[in-house]
C-alpha positions as CSV (number, residue, x, y, z in Angstrom):
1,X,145.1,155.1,-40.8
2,X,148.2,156.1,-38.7
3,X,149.0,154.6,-35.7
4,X,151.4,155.7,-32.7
5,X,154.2,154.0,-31.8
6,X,157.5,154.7,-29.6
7,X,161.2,153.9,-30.7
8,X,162.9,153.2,-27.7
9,X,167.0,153.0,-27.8
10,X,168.1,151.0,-24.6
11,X,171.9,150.8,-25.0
12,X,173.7,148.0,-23.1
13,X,177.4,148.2,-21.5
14,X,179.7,146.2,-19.7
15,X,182.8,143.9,-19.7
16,X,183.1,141.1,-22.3
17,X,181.6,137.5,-20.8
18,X,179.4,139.3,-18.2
19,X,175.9,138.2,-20.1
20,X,175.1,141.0,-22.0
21,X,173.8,139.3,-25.2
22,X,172.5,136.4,-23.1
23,X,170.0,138.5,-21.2
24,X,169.1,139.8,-24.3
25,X,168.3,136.8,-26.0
26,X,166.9,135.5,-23.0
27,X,164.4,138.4,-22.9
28,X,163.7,139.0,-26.4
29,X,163.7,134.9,-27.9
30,X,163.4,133.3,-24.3
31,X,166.4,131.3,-25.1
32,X,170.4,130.7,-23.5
33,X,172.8,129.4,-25.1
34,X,175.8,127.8,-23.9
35,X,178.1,128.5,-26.2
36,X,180.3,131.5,-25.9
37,X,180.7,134.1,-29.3
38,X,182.1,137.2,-28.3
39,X,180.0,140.5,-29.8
40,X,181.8,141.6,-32.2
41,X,181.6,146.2,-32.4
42,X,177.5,145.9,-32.2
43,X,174.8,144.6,-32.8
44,X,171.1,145.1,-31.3
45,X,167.7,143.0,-30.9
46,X,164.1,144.4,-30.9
47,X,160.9,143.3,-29.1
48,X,157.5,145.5,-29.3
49,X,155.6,146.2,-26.1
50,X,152.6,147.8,-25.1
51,X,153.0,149.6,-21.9
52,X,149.9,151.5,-20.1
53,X,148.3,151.8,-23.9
54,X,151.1,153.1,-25.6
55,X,152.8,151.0,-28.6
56,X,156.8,150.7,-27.7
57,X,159.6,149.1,-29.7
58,X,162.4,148.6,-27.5
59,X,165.8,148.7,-29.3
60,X,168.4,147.0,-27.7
61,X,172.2,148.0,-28.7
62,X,174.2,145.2,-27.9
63,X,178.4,146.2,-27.2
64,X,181.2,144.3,-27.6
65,X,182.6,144.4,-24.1
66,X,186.6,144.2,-24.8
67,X,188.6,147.3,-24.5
68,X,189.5,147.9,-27.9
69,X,185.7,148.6,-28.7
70,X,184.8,150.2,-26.0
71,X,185.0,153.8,-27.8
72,X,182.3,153.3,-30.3
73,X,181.6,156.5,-31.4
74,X,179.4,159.1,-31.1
75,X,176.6,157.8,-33.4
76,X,176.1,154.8,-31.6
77,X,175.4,156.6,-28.2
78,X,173.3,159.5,-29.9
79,X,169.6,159.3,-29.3
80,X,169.8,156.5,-25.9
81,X,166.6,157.0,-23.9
82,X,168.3,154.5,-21.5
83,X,171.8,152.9,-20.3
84,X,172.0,149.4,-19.0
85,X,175.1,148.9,-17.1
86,X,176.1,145.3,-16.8
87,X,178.7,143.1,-14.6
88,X,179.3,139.4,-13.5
89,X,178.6,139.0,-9.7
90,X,181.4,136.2,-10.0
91,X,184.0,138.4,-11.5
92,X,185.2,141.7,-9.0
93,X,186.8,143.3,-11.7
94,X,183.6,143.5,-14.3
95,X,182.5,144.9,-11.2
96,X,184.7,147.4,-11.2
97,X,185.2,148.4,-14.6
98,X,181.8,149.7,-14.0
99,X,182.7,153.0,-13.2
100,X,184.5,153.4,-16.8
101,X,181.5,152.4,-18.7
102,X,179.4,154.6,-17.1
103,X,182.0,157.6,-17.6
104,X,182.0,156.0,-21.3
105,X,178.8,156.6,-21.6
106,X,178.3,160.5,-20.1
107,X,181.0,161.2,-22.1
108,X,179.7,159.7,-25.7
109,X,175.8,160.1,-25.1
110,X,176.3,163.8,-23.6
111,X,172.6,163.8,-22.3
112,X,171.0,166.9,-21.8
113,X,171.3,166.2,-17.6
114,X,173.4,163.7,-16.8
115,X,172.2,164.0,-13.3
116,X,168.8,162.3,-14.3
117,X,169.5,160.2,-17.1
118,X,168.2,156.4,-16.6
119,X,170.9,154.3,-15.7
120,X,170.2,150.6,-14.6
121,X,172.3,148.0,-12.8
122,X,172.2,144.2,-13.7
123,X,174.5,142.0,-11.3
124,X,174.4,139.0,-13.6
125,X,174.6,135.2,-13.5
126,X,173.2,134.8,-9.5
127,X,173.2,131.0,-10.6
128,X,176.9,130.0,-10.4
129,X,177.5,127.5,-8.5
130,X,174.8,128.1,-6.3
131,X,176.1,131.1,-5.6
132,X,178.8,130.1,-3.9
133,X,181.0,131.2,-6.5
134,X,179.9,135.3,-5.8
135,X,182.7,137.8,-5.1
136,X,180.2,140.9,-5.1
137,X,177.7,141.5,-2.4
138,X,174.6,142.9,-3.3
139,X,174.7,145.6,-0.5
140,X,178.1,146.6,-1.9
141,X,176.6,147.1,-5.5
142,X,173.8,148.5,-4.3
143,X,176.5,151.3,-2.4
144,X,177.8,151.5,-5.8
145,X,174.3,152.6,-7.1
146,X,173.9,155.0,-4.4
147,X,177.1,156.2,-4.8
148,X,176.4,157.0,-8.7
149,X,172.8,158.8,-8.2
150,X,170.3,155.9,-6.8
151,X,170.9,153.6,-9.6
152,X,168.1,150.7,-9.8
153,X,169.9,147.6,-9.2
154,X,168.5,144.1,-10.6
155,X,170.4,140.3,-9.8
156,X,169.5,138.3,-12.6
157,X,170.7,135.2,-14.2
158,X,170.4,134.7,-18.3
159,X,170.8,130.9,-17.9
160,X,167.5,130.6,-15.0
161,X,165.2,133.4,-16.6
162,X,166.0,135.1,-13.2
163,X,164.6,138.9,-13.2
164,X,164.8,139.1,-16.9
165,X,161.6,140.5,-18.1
166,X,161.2,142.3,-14.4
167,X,164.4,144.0,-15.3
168,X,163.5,144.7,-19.0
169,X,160.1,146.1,-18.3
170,X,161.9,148.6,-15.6
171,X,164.1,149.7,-18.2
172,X,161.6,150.0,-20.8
173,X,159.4,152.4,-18.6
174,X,162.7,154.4,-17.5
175,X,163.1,154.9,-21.4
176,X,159.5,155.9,-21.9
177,X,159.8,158.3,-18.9
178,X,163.2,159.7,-20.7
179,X,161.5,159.8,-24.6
180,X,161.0,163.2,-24.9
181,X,159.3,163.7,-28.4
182,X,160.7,161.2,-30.0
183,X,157.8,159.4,-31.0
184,X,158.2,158.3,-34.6
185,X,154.9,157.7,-36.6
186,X,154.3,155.1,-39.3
187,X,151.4,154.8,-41.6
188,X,149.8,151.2,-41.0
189,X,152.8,149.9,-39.4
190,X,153.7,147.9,-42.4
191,X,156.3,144.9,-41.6
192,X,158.1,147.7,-39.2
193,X,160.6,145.5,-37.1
194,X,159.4,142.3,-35.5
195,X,159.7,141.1,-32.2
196,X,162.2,138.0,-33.2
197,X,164.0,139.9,-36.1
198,X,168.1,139.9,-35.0
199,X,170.7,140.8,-36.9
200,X,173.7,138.5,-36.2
201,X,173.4,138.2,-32.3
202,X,175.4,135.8,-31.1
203,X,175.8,134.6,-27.2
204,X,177.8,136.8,-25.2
């Protein structure tokens, strides 16, 4: 009997040290590590949802965020039914590097209309210190998003659980909404990828 089921690519760029890998972990294993292991090219995590009925496996592409990997190739853009855009609300210049990744991006993915592709903003790490520690307002991020299209914008922290799974479920159904036809059908569903299979993820 064949059963339904949505691939979903959600690719995930920023600087290196911003979180990236840590809200994914956080999201997909409910864990955080402290230790620090830079992402090395990239690497990606899975987690299966069922959103309004519909059978979705989210594939999350994990990138190295340091300069020298920051032209991945066309292959590893190809096919993203979302972009997740990622900075450090401690650091100003993750914050505004973010205008090269999303050019990055554009320019590698070449989606059909680039006008109304989903992009999502994640001002990471809200914990620091308090707070105290922040160097980016949210208004001005939020200018940013306006600036770029009327970007949703999400504060979250890896470390707290902060707007994790509120900012992964708005990404998964800005995917959905961008999955045109690309709805891949297996028979039985045998073993397909499980919701805690990783393939050398490391805390980022």
């Amino acid at each position: 009997m064949s059963r339904r089921r949505s691939l979903l690519k959600v690719i995930v760029l920023g600087d290196s040290g911003v979180g990236k890998t840590s809200l994914m972990n956080q999201y997909v294993h409910k864990r955080f590590s402290q230790q620090y292991k830079a992402t090395i090219g990239a690497d990606f995590v899975t987690k299966e949802l069922l959103i309004d009925d519909r059978l979705v496996t989210l594939q999350i592409w994990d990138t190295a965020g340091q300069e020298r990997f920051q032209s991945l190739g066309v292959a590893f853009y190809r096919g993203a039914d979302c972009c997740v855009l990622v900075y450090d609300v401690n650091v100003v210049r993750s914050f505004d590097n973010l205008v090269n990744w999303h050019k990055e991006f554009l320019k590698q993915a070449n989606p059909s209309n680039p006008k109304t592709f989903p992009f999502i903003l994640l001002g990471n790490k809200i914990d620091i210190d308090g707070g105290s520690s922040r160097v980016v307002s949210e208004s001005k991020a939020k200018d940013w998003c306006s600036s770029k299209g009327n970007i949703p914008y999400f504060e979250t922290s890896a470390r707290e659980d902060i707007n994790v799974d509120a900012a992964f479920l708005y990404i998964s159904r800005s995917a959905i909404a961008n999955d045109h036809e690309q709805d891949i059908y297996f028979q039985g569903i045998p073993d397909a990828v499980s919701e805690t299979e990783q393939h050398g993820g490391c805390s980022c």
